[in-house]
DSSP file (Angstrom, degrees, kcal/mol; ACC not computed):
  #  RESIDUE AA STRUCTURE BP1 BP2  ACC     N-H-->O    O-->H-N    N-H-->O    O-->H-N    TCO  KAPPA ALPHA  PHI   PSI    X-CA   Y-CA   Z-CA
    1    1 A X              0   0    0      0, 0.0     2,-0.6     0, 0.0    80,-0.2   0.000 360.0 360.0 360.0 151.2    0.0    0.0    0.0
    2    2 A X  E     -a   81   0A   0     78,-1.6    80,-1.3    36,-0.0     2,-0.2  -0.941 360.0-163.0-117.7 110.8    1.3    3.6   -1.1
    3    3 A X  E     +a   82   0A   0     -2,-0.6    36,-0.2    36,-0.2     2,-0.2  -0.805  28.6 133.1 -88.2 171.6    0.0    6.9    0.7
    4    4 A X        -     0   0    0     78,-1.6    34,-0.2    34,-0.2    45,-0.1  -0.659  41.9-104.7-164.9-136.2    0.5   10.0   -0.9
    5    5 A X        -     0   0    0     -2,-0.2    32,-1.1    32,-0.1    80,-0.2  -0.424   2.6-154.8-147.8 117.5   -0.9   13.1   -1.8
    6    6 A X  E     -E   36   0B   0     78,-1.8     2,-0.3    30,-0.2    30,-0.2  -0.566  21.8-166.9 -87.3 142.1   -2.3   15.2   -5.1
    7    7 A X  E     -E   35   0B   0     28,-2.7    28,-2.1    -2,-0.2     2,-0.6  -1.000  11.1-163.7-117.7 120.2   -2.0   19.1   -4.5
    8    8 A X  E     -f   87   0C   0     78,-1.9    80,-0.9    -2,-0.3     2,-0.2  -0.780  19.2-156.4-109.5  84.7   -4.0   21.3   -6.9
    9    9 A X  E     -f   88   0C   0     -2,-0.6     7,-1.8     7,-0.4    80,-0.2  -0.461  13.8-155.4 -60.3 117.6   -2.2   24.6   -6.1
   10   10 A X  E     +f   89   0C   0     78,-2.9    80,-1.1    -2,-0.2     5,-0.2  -0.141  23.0 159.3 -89.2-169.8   -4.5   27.7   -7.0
   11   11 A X  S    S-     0   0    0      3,-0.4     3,-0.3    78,-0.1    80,-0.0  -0.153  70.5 -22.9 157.9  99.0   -4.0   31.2   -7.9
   12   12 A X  S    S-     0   0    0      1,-0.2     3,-0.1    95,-0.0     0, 0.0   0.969 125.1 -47.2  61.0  55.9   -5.9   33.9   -9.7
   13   13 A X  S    S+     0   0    0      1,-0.1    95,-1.2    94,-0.1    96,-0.3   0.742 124.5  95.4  48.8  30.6   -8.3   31.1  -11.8
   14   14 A X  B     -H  107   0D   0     -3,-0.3    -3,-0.4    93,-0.2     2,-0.3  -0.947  58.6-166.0-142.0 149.9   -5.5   29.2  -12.6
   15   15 A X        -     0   0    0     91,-1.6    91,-0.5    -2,-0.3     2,-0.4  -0.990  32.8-117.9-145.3 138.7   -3.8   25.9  -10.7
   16   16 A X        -     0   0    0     -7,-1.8    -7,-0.4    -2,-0.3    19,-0.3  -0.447  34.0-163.1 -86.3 147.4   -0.5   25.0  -11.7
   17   17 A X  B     -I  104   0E   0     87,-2.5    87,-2.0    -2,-0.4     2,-0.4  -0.688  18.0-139.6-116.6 176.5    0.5   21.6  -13.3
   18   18 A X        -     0   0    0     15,-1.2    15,-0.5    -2,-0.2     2,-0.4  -0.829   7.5-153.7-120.4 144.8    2.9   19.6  -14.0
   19   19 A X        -     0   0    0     -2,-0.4    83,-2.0    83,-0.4     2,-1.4  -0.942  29.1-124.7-137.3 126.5    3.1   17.8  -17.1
   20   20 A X        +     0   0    0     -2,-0.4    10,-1.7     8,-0.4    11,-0.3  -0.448  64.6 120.5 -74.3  85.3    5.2   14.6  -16.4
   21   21 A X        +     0   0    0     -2,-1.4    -1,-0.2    79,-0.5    80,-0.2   0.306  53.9  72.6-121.6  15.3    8.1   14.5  -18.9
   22   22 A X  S    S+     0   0    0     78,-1.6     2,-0.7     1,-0.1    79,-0.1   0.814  77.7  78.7 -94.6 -46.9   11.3   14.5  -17.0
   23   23 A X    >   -     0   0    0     77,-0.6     3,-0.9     1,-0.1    -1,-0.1  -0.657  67.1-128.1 -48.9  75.1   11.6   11.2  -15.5
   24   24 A X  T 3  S+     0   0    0     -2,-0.7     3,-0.2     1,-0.3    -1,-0.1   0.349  99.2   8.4 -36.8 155.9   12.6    7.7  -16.8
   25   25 A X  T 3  S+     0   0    0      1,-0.2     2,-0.7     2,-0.1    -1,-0.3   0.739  89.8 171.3  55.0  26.9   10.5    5.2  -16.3
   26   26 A X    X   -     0   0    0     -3,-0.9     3,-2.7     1,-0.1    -1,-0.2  -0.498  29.4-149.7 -84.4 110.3    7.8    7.7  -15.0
   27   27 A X  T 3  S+     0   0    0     -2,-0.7    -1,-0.1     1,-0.3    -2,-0.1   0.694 107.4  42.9 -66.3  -9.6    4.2    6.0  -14.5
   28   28 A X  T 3  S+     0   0    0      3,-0.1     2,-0.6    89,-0.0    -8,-0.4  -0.097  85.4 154.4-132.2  55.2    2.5    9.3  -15.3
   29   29 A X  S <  S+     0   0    0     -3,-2.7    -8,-0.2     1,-0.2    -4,-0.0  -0.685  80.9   8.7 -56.1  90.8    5.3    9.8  -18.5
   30   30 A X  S    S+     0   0    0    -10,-1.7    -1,-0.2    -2,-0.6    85,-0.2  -0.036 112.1 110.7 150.9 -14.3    3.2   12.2  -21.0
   31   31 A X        -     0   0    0    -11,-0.3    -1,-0.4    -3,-0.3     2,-0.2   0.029  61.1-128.8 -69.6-174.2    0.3   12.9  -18.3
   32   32 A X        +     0   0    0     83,-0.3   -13,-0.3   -13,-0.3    85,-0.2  -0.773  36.5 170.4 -87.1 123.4   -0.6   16.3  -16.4
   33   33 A X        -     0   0    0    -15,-0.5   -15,-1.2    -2,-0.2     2,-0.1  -0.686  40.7 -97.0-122.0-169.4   -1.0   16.4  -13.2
   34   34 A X        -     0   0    0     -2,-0.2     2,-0.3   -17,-0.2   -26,-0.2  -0.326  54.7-100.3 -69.1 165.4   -1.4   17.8  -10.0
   35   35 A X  E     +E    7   0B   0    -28,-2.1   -28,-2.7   -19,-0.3     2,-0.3  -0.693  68.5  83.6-102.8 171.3    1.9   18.2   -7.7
   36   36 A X  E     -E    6   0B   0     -2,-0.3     2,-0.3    16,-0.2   -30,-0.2  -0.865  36.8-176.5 127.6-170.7    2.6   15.8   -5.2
   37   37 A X        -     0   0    0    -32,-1.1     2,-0.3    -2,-0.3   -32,-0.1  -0.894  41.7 -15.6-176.0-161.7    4.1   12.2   -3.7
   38   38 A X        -     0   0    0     -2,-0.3   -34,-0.2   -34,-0.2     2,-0.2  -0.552  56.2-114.1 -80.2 146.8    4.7    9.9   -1.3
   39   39 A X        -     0   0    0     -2,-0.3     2,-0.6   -36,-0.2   -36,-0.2  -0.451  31.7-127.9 -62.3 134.9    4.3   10.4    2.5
   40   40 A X        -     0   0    0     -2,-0.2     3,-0.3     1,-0.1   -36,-0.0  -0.948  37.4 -80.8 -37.7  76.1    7.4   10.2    4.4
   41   41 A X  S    S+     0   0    0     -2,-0.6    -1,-0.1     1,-0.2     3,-0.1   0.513 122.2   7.8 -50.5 124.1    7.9    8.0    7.4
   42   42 A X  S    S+     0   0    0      1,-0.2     2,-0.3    -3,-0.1    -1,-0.2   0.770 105.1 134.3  72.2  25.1    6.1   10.1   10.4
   43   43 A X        -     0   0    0     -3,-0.3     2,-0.6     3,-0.0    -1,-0.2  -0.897  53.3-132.2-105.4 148.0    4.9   12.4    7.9
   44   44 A X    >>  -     0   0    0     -2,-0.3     3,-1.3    -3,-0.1     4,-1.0  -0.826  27.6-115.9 -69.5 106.3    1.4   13.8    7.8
   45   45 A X  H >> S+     0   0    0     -2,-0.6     4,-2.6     1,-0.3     3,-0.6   0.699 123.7  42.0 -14.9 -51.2   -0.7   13.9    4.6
   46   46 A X  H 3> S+     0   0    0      1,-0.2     4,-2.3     2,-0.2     5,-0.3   0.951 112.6  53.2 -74.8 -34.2   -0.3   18.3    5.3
   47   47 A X  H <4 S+     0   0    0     -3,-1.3     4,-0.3     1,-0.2    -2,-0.2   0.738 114.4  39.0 -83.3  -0.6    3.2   17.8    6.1
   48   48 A X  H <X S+     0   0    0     -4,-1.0     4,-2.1    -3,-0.6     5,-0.4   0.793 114.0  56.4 -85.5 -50.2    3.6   15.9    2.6
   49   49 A X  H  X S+     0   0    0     -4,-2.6     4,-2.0    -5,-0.4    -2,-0.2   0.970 112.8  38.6 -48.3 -49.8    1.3   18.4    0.7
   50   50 A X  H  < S+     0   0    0     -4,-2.3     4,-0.4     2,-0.2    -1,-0.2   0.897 115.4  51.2 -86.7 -20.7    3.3   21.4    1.7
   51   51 A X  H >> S+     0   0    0     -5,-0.3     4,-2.4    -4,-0.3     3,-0.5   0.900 119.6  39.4 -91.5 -32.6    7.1   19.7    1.3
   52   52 A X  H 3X S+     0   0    0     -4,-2.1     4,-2.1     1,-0.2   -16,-0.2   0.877 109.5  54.4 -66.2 -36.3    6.2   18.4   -2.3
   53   53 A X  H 3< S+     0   0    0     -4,-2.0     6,-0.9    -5,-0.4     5,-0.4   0.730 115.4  40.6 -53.3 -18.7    4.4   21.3   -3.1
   54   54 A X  H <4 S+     0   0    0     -3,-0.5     4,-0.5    -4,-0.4    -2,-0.2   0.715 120.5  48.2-113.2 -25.7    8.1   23.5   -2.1
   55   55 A X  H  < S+     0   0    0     -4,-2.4    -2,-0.2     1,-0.2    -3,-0.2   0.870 117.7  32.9-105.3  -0.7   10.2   20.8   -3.8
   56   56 A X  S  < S+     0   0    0     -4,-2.1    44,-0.2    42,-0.1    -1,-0.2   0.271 139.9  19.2 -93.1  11.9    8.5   20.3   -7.2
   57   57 A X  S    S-     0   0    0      2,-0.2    39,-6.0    -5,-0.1    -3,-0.2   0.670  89.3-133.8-116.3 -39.8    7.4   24.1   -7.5
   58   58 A X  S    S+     0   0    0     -4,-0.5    -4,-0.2    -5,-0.4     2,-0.1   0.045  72.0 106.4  83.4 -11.8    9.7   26.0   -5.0
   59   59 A X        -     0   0    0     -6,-0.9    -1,-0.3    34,-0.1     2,-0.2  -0.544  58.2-146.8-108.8 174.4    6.6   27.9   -3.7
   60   60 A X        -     0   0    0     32,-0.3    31,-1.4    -2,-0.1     2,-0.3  -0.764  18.6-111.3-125.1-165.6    5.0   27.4   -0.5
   61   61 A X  B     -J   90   0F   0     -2,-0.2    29,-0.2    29,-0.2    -8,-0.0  -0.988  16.0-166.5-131.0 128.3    1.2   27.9    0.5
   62   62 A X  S    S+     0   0    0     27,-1.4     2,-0.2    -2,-0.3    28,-0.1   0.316  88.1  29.8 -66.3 -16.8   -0.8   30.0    2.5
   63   63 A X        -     0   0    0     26,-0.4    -2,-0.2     2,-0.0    25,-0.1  -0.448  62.1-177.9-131.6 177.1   -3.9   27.8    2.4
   64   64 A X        -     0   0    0     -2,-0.2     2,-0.5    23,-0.2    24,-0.3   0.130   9.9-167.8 156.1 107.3   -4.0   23.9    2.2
   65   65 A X  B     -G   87   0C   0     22,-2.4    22,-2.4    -2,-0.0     2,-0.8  -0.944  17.3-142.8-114.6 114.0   -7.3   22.2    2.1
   66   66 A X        +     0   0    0     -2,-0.5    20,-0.2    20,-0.2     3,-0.1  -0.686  30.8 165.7 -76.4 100.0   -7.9   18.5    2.5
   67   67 A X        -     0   0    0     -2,-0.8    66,-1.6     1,-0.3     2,-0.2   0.474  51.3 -35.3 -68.2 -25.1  -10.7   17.7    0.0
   68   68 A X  E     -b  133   0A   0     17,-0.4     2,-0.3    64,-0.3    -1,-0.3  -0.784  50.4-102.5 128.5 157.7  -10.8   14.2   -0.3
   69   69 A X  E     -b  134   0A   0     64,-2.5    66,-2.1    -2,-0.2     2,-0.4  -0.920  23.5-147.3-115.8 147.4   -9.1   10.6   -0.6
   70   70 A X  E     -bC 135  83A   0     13,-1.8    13,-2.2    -2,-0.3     2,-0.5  -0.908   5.9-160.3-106.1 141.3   -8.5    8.6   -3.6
   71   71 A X  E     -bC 136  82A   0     64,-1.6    66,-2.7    -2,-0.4    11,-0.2  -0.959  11.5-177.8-121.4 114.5   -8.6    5.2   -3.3
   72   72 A X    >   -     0   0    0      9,-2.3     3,-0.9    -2,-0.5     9,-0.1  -0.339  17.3-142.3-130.5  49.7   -6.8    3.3   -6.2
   73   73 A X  T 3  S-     0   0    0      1,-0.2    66,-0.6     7,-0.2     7,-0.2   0.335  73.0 -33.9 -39.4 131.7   -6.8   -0.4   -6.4
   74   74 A X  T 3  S+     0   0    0      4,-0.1     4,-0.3     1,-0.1     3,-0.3   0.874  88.9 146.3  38.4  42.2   -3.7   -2.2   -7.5
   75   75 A X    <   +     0   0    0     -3,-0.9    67,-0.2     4,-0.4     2,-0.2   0.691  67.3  32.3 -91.5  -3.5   -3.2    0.9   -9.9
   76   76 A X  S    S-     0   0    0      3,-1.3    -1,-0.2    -4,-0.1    -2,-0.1  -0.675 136.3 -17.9-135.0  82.2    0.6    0.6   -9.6
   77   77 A X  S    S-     0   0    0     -3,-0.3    -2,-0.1    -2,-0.2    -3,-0.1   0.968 120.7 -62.7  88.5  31.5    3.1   -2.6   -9.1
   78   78 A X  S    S+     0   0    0     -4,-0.3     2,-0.3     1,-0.2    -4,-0.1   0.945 113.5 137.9  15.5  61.9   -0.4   -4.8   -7.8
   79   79 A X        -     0   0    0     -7,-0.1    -3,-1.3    -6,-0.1    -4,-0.4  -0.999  58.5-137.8-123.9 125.6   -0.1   -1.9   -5.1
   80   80 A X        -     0   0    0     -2,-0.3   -78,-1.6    -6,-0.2     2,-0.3  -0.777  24.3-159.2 -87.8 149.6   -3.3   -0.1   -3.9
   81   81 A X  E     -a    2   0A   0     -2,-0.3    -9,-2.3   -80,-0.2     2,-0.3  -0.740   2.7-160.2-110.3 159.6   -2.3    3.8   -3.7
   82   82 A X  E     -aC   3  71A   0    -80,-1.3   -78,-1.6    -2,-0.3     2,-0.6  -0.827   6.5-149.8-151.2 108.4   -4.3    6.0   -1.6
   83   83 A X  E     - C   0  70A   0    -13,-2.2   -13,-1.8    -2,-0.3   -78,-0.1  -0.533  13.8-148.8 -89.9 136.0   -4.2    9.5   -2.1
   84   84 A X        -     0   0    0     -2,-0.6   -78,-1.8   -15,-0.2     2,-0.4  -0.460  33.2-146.1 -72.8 169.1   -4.7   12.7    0.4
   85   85 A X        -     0   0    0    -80,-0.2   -17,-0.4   -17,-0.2     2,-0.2  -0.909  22.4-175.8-136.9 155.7   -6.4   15.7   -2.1
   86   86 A X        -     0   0    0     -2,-0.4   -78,-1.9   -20,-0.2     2,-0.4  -0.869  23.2-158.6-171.7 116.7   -5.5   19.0   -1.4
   87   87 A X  E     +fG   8  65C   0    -22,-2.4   -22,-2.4   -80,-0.3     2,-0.4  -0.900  18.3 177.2 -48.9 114.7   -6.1   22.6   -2.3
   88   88 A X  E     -f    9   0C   0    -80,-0.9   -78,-2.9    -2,-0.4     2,-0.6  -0.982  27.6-135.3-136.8 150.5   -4.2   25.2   -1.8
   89   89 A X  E     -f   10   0C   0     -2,-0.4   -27,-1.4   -80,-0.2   -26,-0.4  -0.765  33.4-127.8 -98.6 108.1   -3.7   28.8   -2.4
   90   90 A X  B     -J   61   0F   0    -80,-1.1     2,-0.2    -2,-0.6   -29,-0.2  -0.113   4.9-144.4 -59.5 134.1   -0.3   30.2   -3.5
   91   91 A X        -     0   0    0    -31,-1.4    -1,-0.1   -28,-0.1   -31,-0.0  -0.549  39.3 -86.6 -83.1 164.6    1.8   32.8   -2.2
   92   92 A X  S    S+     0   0    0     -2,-0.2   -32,-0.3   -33,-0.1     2,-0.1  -0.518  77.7 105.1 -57.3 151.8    4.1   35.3   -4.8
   93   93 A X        -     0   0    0    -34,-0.1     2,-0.1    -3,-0.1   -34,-0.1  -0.377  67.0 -73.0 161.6-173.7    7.0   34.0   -5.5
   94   94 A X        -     0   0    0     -2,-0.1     2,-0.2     1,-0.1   -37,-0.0  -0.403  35.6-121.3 -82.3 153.3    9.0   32.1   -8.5
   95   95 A X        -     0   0    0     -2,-0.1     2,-0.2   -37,-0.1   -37,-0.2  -0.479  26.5-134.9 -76.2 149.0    8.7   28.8   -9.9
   96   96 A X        -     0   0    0    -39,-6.0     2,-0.7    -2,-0.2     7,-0.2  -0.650  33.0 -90.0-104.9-175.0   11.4   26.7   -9.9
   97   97 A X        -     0   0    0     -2,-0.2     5,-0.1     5,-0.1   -40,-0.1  -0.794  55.7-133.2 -91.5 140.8   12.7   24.7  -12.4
   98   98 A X        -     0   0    0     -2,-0.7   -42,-0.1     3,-0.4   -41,-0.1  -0.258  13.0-157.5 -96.6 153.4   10.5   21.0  -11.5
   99   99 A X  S    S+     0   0    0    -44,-0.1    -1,-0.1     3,-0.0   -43,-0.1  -0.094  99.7  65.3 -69.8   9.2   12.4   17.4  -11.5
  100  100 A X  S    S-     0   0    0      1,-0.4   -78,-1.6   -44,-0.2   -77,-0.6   0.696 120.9 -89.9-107.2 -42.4    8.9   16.2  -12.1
  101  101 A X  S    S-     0   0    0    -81,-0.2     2,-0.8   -80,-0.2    -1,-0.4  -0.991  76.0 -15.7 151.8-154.8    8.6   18.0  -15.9
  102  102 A X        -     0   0    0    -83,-2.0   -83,-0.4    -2,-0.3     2,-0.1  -0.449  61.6-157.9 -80.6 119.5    7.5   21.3  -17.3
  103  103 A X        +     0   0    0     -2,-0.8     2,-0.3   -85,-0.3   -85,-0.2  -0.449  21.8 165.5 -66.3 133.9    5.2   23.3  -14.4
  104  104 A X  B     -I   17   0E   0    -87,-2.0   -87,-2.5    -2,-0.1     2,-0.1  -0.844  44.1-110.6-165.8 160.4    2.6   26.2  -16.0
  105  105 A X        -     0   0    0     -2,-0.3     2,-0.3   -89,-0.2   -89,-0.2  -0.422  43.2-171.8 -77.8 128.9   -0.1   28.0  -14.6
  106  106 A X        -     0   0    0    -91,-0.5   -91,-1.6    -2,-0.1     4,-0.2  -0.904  27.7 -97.9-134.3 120.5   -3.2   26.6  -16.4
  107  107 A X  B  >  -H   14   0D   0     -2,-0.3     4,-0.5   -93,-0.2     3,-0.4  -0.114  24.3-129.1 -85.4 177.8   -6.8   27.9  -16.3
  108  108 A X  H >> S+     0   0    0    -95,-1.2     3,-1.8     1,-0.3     2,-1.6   0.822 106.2  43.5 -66.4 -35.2   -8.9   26.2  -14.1
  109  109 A X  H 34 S+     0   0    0    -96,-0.3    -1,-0.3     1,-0.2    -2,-0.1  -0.152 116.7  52.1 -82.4  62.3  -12.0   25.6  -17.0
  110  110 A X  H >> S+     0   0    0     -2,-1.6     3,-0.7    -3,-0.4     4,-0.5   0.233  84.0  88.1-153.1  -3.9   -9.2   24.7  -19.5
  111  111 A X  H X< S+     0   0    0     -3,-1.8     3,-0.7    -4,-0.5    10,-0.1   0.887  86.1  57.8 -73.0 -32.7   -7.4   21.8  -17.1
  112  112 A X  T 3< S+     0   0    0     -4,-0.6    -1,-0.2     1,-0.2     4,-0.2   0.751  94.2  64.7 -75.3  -9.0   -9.7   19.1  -18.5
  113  113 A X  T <4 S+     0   0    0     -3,-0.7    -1,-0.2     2,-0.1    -2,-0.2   0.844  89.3  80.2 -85.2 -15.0   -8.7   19.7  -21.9
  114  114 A X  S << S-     0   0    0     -3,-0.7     2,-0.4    -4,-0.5   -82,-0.1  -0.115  97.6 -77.5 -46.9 138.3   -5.2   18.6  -21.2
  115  115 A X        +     0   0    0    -85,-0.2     2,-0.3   -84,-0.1   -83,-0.3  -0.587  66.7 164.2 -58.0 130.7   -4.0   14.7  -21.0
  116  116 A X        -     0   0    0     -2,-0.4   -83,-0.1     1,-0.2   -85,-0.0  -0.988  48.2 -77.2-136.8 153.7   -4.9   13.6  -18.3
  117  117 A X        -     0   0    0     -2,-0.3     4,-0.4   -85,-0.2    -1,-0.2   0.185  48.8-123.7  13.1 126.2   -5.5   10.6  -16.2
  118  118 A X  S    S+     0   0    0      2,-0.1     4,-0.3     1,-0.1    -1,-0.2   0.801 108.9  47.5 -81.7 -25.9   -8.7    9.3  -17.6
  119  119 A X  S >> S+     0   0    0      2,-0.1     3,-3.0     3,-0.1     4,-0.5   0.982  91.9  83.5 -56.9 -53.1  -10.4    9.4  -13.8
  120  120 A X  H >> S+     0   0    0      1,-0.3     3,-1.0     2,-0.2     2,-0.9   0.774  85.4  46.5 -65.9 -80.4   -9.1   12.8  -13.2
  121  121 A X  H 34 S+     0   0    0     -4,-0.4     4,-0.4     1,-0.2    -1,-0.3   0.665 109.2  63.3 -43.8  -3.4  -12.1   15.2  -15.0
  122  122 A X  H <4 S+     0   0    0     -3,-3.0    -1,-0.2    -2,-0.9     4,-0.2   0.947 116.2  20.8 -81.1 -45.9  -14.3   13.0  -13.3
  123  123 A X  H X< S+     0   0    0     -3,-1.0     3,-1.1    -4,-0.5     4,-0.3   0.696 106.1  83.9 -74.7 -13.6  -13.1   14.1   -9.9
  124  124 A X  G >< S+     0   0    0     -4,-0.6     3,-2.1     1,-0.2    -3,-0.1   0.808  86.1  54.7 -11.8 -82.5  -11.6   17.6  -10.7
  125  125 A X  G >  S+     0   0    0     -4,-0.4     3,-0.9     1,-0.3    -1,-0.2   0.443  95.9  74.5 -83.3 -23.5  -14.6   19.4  -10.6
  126  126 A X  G X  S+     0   0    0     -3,-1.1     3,-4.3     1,-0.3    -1,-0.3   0.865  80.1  77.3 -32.6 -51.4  -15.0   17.8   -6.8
  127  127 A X  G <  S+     0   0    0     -3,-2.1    -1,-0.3    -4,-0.3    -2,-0.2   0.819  93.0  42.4 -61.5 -22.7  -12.6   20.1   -5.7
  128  128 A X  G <  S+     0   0    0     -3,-0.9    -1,-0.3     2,-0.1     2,-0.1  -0.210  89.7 106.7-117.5  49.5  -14.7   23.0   -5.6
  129  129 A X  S <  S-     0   0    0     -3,-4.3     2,-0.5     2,-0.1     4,-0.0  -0.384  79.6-111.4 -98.8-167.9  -17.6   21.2   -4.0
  130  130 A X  S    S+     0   0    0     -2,-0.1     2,-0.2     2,-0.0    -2,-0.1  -0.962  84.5  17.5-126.8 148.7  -18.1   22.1   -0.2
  131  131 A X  S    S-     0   0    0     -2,-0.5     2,-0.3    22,-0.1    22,-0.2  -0.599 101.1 -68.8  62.0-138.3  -17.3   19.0    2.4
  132  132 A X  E     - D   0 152A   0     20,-0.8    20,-0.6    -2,-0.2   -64,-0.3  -0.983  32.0-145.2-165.6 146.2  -15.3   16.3    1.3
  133  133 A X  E     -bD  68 151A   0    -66,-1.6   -64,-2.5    -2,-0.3     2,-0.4  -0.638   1.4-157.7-114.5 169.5  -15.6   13.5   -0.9
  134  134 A X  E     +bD  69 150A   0     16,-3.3    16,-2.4    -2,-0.3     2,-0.2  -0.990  28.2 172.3-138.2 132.0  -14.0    9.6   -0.6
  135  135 A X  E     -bD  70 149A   0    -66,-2.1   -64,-1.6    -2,-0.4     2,-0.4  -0.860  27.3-154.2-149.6 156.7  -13.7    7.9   -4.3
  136  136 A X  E     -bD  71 148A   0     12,-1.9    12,-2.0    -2,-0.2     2,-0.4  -0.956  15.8-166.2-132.6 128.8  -12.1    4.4   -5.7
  137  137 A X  E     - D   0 147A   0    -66,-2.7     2,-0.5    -2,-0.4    10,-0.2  -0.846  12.2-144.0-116.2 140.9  -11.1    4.8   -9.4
  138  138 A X  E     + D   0 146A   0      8,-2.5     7,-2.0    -2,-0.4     8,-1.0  -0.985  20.5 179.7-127.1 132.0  -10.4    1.5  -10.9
  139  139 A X  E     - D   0 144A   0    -66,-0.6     3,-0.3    -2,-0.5     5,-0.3  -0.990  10.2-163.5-138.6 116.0   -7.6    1.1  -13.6
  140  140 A X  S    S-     0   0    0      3,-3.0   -65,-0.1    -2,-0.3   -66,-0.0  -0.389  80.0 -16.4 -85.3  58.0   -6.4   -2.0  -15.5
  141  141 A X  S    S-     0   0    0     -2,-0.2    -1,-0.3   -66,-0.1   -66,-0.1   0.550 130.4 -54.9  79.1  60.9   -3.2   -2.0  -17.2
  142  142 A X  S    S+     0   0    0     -3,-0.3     2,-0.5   -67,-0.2   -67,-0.0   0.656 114.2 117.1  62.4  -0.7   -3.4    1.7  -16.9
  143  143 A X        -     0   0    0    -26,-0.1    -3,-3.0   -25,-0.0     2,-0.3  -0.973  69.0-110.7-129.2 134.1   -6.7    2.0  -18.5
  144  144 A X  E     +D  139   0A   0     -2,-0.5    -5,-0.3    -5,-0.3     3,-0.1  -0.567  34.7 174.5 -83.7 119.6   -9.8    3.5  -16.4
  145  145 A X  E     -     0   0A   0     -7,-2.0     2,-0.2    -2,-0.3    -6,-0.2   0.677  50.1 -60.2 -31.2 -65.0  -12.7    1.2  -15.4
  146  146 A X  E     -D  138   0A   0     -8,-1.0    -8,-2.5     2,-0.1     2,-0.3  -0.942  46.2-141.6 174.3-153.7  -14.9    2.8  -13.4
  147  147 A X  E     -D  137   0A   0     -2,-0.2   -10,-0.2   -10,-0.2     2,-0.2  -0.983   1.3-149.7-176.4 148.0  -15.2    4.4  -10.1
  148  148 A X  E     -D  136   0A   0    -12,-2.0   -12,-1.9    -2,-0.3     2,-0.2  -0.777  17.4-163.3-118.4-178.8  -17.5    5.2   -6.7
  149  149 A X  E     -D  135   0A   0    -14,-0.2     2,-0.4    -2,-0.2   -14,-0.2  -0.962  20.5-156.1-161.9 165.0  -17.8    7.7   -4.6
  150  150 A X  E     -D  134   0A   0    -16,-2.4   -16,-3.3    -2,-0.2     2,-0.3  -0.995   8.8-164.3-133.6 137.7  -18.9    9.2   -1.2
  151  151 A X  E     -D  133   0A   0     -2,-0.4     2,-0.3   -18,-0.2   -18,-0.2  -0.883   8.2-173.6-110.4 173.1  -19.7   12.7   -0.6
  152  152 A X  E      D  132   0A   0    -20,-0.6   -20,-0.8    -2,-0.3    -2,-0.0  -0.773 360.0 360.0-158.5 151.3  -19.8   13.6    3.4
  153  153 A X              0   0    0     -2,-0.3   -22,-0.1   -22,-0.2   -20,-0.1   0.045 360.0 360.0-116.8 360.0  -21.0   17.5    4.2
């Protein structure tokens, strides 16, 4: 089992992405995504959100809102991942250059047009729901299945 966490860092209608093209052997090779990773040993789902957010952007966040978990059987290495979700709201300052692939500011009704994930416009639009939602996306060989969800107020 994997924890981790997706970060959708906002800013002025725009939340920056990543678009995965730096990495060998990289399981989201060609994708966009949100920034984030694995939890740490003794680390906390916020204390993972905001130290991936500072080392694949450089910036750090004023805000950070836990939104939901994704729940993602066997989607990697017959490993279920389970992801924290997270908003947050940027402070000024500069990007750095990513080790994850090319970072840009995208806006936010323009993010779905992008590769992505085949799950992800289905939960996207979650993030600016109010409470918090709990979801299982199911992927075979990389290729999207189906999915539940729970929403909680």
């Amino acid at each position: 089992m994997k924890l981790a966490t997706l970060c959708y860092v906002r800013k002025n209608g725009k939340t920056l992405m990543v678009h995965r093209v730096k990495k060998p052997n990289d399981m989201h090779e060609g994708k966009w995504n949100g920034l984030g990773g694995k939890l740490d040993p003794g680390e906390t789902p916020e204390e993972c959100a905001r130290r991936e957010i500072r080392e694949e952007c450089g910036l750090e966040v004023e805000q950070l809102t836990w939104k939901g978990l994704l729940t993602f059987p066997l989607f990697a290495n017959d490993e279920d991942w389970y992801a924290f979700v997270f908003v947050a709201r940027a402070q000024e300052g500069e990007l750095i250059e990513s080790p994850e692939g090319d970072l840009r500011w995208i806006d936010d009704d323009k993010i779905t047009d992008l590769p992505l994930w085949e799950g992800d416009p289905i939960f996207l639009p979650w993030l600016d729901r109010p409470g918090f939602f709990s979801a299982k996306f199911n992927y075979v060989n990389g290729k999207f299945v189906d999915y539940s969800v729970n929403f909680y107020e």
